[in-house]
Every structure is written in structure tokens, then in C-alpha cells.
C-alpha positions in Angstrom: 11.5 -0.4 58.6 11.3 0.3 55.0 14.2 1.3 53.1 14.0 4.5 51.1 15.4 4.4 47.4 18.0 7.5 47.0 15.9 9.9 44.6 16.3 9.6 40.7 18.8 12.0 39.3 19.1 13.0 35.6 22.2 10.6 34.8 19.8 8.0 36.5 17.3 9.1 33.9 16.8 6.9 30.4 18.1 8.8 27.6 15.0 10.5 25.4 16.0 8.4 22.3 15.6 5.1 24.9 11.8 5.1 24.0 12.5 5.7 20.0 14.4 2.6 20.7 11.7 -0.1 21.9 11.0 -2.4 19.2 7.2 -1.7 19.9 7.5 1.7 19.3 9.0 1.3 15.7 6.8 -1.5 14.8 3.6 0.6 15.7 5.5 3.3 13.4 5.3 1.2 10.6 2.1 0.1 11.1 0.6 3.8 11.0 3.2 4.3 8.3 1.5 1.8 6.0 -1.8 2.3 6.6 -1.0 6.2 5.9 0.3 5.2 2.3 -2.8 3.3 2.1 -5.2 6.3 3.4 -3.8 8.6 0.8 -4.3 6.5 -2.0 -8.0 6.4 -1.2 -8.0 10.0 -0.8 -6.2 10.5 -3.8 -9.1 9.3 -5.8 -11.4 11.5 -4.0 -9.5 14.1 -5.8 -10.2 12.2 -9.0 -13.8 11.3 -8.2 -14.8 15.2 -7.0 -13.1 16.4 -10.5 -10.8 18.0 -8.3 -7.7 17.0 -9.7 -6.7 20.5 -11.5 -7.7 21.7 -8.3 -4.4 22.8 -7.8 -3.7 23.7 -11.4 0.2 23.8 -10.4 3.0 22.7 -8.3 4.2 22.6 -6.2 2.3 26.0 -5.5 -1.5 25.4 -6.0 -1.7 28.6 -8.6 0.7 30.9 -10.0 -0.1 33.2 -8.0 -0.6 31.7 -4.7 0.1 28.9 -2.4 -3.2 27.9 -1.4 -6.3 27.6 -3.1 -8.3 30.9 -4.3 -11.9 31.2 -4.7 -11.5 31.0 -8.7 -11.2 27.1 -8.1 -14.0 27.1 -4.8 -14.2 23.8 -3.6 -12.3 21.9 -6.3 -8.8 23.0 -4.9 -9.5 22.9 -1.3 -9.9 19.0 -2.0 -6.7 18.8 -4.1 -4.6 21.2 -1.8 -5.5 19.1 1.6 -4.9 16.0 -0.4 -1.0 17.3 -0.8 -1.1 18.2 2.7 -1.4 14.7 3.7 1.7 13.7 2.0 3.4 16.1 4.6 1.8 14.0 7.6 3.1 10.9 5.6 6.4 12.5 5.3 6.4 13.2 9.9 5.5 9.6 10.0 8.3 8.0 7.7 10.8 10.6 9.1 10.1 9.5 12.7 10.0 6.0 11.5 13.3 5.8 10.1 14.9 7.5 12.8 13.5 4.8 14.9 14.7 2.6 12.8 18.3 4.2 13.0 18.5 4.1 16.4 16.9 0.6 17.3 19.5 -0.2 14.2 16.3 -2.6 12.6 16.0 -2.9 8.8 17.2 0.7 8.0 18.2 -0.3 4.6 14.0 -0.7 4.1 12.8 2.4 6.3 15.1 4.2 4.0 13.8 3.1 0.9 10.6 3.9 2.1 11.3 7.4 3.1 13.1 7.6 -0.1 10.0 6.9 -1.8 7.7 10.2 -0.7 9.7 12.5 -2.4 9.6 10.5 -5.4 5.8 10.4 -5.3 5.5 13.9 -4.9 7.8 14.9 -7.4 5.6 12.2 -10.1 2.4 14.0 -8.5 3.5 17.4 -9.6 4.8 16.0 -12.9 0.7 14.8 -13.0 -0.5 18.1 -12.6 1.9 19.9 -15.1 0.9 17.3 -17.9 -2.6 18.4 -17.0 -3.6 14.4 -15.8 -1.8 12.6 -18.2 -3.2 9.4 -17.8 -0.5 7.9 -18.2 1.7 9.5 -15.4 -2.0 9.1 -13.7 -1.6 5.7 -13.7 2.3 5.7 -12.7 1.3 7.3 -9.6 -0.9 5.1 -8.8 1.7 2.0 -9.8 4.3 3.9 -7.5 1.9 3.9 -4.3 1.5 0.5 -4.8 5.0 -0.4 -4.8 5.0 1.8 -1.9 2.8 -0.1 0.1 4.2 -3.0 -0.8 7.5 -1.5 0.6 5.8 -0.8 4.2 4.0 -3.4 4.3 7.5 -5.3 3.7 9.3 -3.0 6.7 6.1 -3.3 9.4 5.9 -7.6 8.4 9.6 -7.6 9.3 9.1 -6.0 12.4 6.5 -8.2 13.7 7.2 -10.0 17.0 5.6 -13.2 15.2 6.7 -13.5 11.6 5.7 -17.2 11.5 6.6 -20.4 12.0 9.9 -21.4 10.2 10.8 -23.9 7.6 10.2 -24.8 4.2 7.1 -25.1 1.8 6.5 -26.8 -1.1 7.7 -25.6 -4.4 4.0 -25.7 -6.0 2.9 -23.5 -2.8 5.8 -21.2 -3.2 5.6 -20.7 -7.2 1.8 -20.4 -6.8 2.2 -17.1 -4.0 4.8 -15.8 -6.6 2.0 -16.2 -9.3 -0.4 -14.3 -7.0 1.8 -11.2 -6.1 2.4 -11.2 -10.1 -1.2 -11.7 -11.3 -2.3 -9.2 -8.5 0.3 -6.5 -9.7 -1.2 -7.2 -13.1 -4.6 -6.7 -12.7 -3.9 -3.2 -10.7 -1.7 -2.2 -13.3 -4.8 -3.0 -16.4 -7.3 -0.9 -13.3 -5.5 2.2 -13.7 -5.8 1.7 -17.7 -9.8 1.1 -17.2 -9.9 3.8 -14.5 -8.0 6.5 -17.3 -10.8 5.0 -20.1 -13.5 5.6 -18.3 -15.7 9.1 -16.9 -13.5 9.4 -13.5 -10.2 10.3 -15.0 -9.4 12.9 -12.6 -10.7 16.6 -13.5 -14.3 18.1 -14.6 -14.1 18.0 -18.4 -12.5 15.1 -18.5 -14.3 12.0 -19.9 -11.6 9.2 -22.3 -8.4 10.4 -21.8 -6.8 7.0 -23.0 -8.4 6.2 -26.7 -8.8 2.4 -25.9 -12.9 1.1 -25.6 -14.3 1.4 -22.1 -15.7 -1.5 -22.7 -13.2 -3.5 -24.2 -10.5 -2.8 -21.2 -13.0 -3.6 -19.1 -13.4 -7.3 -20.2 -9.4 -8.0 -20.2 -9.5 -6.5 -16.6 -12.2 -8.7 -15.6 -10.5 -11.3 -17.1 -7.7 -10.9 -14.9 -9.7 -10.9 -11.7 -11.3 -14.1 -12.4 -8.0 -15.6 -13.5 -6.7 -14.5 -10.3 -9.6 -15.6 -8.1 -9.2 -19.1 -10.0 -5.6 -18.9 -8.8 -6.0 -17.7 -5.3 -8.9 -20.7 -4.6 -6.5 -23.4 -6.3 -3.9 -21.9 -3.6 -5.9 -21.9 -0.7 -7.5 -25.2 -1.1 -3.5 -26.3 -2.1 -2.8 -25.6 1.6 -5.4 -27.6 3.0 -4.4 -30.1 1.1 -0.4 -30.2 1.7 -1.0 -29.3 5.7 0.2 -26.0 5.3 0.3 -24.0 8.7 -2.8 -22.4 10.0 -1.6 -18.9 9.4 -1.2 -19.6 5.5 -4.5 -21.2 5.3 -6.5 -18.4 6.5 -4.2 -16.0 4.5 -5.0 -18.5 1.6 -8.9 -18.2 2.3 -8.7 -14.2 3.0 -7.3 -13.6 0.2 -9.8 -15.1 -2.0 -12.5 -13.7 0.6 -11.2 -10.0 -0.2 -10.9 -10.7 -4.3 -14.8 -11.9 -4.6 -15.6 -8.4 -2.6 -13.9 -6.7 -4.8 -15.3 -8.7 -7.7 -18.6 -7.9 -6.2 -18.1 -4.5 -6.3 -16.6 -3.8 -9.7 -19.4 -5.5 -11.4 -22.2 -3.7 -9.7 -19.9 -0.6 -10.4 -19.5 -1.6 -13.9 -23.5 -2.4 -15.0 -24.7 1.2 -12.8 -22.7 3.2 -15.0 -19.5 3.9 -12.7 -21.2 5.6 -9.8 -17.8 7.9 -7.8 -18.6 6.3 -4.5 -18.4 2.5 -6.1 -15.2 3.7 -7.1 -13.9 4.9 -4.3 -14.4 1.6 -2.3 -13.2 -0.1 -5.1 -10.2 2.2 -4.9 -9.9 0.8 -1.1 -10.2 -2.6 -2.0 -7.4 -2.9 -4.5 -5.1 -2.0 -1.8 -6.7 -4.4 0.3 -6.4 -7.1 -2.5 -2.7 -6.1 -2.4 -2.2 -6.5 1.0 -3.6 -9.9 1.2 -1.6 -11.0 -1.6 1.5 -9.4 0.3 0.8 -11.6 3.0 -0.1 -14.8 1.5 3.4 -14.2 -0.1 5.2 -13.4 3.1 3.3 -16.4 4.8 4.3 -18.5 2.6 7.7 -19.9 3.5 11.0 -20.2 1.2 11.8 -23.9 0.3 14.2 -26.5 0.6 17.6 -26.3 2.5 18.0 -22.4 1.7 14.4 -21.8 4.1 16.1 -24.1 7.0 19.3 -22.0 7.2 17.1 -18.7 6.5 14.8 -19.6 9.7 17.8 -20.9 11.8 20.0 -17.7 11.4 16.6 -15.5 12.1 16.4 -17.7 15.2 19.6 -17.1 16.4 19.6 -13.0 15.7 16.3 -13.5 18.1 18.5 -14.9 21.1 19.3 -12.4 24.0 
């Protein structure tokens, strides 16, 4: 005869922040809070590509007069106004993700800095928009989502069940990821002074807001890329070479994989006069360029005795 279980009472019951607490549930947070920061980004310069980004001609209200867009900006501020209603769905997802964070007591030092980091990009945004577009603060947004990505893609890595296999590196491998992250940042940061030169600086009239030569910045940006391609294929054919783990190599290979696409696509961009959807995807891939360096750097592990003790202690947190 079967024995009956007694029924479940509500003491029996898992508390409601139980599930908050499940290390997949946070790490899946993360995830959907990094690839939010990068989502918004790309429609960001939608706002810039559509002229739109006066839409809004103030903030944090879109006019004077109103909250939402009126039919004396039409389209134009619907784009910009839905663009700042994404930062709100950002801001659900970082809130629930550092509460998980808090509870599952996991890197709370970084959800925090992340979370910190939404109001500070929407205060610089509305800064943008009351300097009418200064490119300047233009581009500082755009450095600021970078760092921010950076920062979740730093909190969801972390969280991985897998981080990688432990141990040192050599020092050539390690300087040379440094190098990458660097050059990478680099070349993003001379984009965004190409992007403010050229005929997509962010609202109809607008055609060189920065006085330097289109053509010129141009050249020193594509300079950059192909000094960092160089770099990234010296780096993945490094690993090949010095047995690096299997992980690191294809990070090594993507990387440079990711760069020529982007490559690719800022040159044909470049010679058909700029066209806004060329843009756009180039807009994608320099957060995917980013994120590959991100990882080849996180791949690539510290040296010498400092990486030993570094891998052993994470081992040891790991143990039931």
C-alpha cells in the first residue's frame, strides 16, 4: 500500500525570494541585462540615423509643454521618445538584477555599479539634448554605453557556471589581450569623432558638427582598425602557437572574424557615401567588436604565481 505524503502547508512552502535566489536565475538576468545595454545603443543611433534626435527637443519632458511627443515634431519624436522609454525597461531589468544579486549575495559590488550606471546615462542623455547634440557629449554617451557594456558583460562572465579553465598564461598572451581591450576602446572612441564629422550627427539640419575633415578622421580611424586587426591575428595565431586552451583560441580567431566584418562594412559604408542603414549595422558591430575583445581578455588567464592562487581560492569558493 502506498504511503500518502501529508499535504504541503505554507511554512512547507519555499519562500518567494527562493527562486530570485537560484544562480540560474541571476545569471540569465545579466545576460538579458547586457544584451539590453547593447539593444539600446543600436537603437540609439536609429534616433541619430532618422534625424530624430531633437525629437524630443527637451528633458526629461519631451517639449515644454508636454510629456510626450506632439504632432509639431510627427514622427521624429515618437522615435526619440520610445528610444527613452527603453531606458526604463533597462532600468526593470538592472533593478531586478541586482536584487537578485543581493539576495543570492553574488558580485553585488558589480550589479551595483551597473545599476549605478543608468541613471548616469540618462542624466548625460538629457545633458545631449539641452546642448542641442553637442557632439561632444554625443560622443560621451556613446563612450559611457560602452563602459557600460563592458560593466555587464564583466557581471554576466562572472556569473557563468564555466568561467574557464584555471591557471596561468604567458606574459606576451596577457600584455597582447591588454593591448586589444586598449586598441579596441581606441578605435571606438576616434568612431564617435568620424560619426560627429560626418552627415549622421544626430538631427535633420545637421551635417559637420565637429570642424575636423571627414575624410581625414576617416583615415586615422581606419588606421586604427587595421592596426588592431594586425594585432588581434598576431594574437590568435600566438595561441596556436603557445598551446593556449581551446576556448582562447576560438575567442582569438572570433575576434579577428568579427573585426574584418566590421572592416567590411565601414569601407563599403565609407566609398557609398554613408548610407543610414550601413551605419546602423556598423553601430551593432562595434559593440560586437567590444564584446569579443571583452572576452578574449577574460579568456585570457592572469599569469605567474598570482593566477595559481587566483584559480585555487575560486575553486575552493566553488566547494559545497
Amino acid at each position: 500500500m502506498a504511503v500518502q505524503n501529508p499535504p504541503r502547508t505554507a511554512a512547507d512552502r519555499p519562500p518567494a525570494a527562493g527562486w530570485a535566489r537560484r544562480p540560474a536565475v541571476l545569471r540569465r538576468l545579466a545576460l538579458a541585462t547586457l544584451v539590453a545595454n547593447v539593444a539600446i545603443v543600436v537603437t540609439g543611433g536609429a534616433v541619430r540615423l532618422t534625424g530624430s534626435g531633437l525629437g524630443c527637443p527637451t528633458w526629461p519632458s519631451c517639449t515644454d509643454a508636454s510629456l510626450t511627443p506632439t504632432r509639431e515634431y510627427a514622427a521624429h519624436g515618437v522615435i526619440e521618445f520610445a528610444n527613452r522609454q527603453l531606458t526604463f525597461v533597462l532600468g526593470l531589468l538592472v533593478l531586478a538584477t541586482l536584487v537578485a544579486a543581493v539576495l543570492a549575495r553574488r558580485q553585488i559590488r558589480l550589479a551595483v555599479l551597473v545599476a549605478a550606471s543608468i541613471p548616469a546615462q540618462a542624466v548625460l542623455g538629457g545633458i545631449t539634448v539641452l546642448t542641442h547634440l553637442n557632439p561632444w557629449t554625443v560622443a560621451a554617451h556613446f563612450g559611457l554605453s560602452m563602459l557600460i557594456i563592458a560593466a555587464a558583460f564583466a557581471l554576466w562572465w562572472r556569473l557563468r557556471d564555466d568561467p574557464g579553465p584555471p591557471g596561468g598564461t604567458s606574459t606576451a598572451l596577457r600584455t597582447a589581450a591588454w593591448l586589444i581591450t586598449a586598441l579596441t576602446a581606441a578605435v571606438l572612441a576616434v568612431g564617435t569623432v568620424v560619426t560627429g564629422s560626418g552627415p549622421h550627427a544626430g538631427d535633420k539640419g545637421a551635417t559637420h558638427r565637429i570642424g575636423f575633415d571627414p575624410a581625414a578622421v576617416s583615415q586615422l580611424h581606419a588606421d586604427l582598425v587595421m592596426l588592431l586587426i594586425g594585432i588581434s591575428l598576431g594574437f590568435a595565431v600566438l595561441t596556436q602557437a603557445a598551446g593556449a586552451s581551446a576556448r582562447l583560441r576560438r575567442a582569438g580567431w572570433l575576434l579577428v572574424a568579427v573585426e574584418l566584418a566590421q572592416g567590411l562594412i565601414g569601407f563599403v559604408q565609407y566609398f557609398s557615401h554613408v548610407p543610414a542603414v550601413l551605419v546602423g549595422f556598423h553601430m551593432l558591430g562595434a559593440c560586437l567588436v567590444w564584446l569579443a575583445a571583452l572576452t578574449v581578455l577574460a579568456r585570457t588567464p592572469a599569469t605567474g604565481p598570482r593566477a595559481t592562487s587566483a584559480s585555487a581560492r575560486e575553486l575552493v569558493g566553488r566547494q559545497p
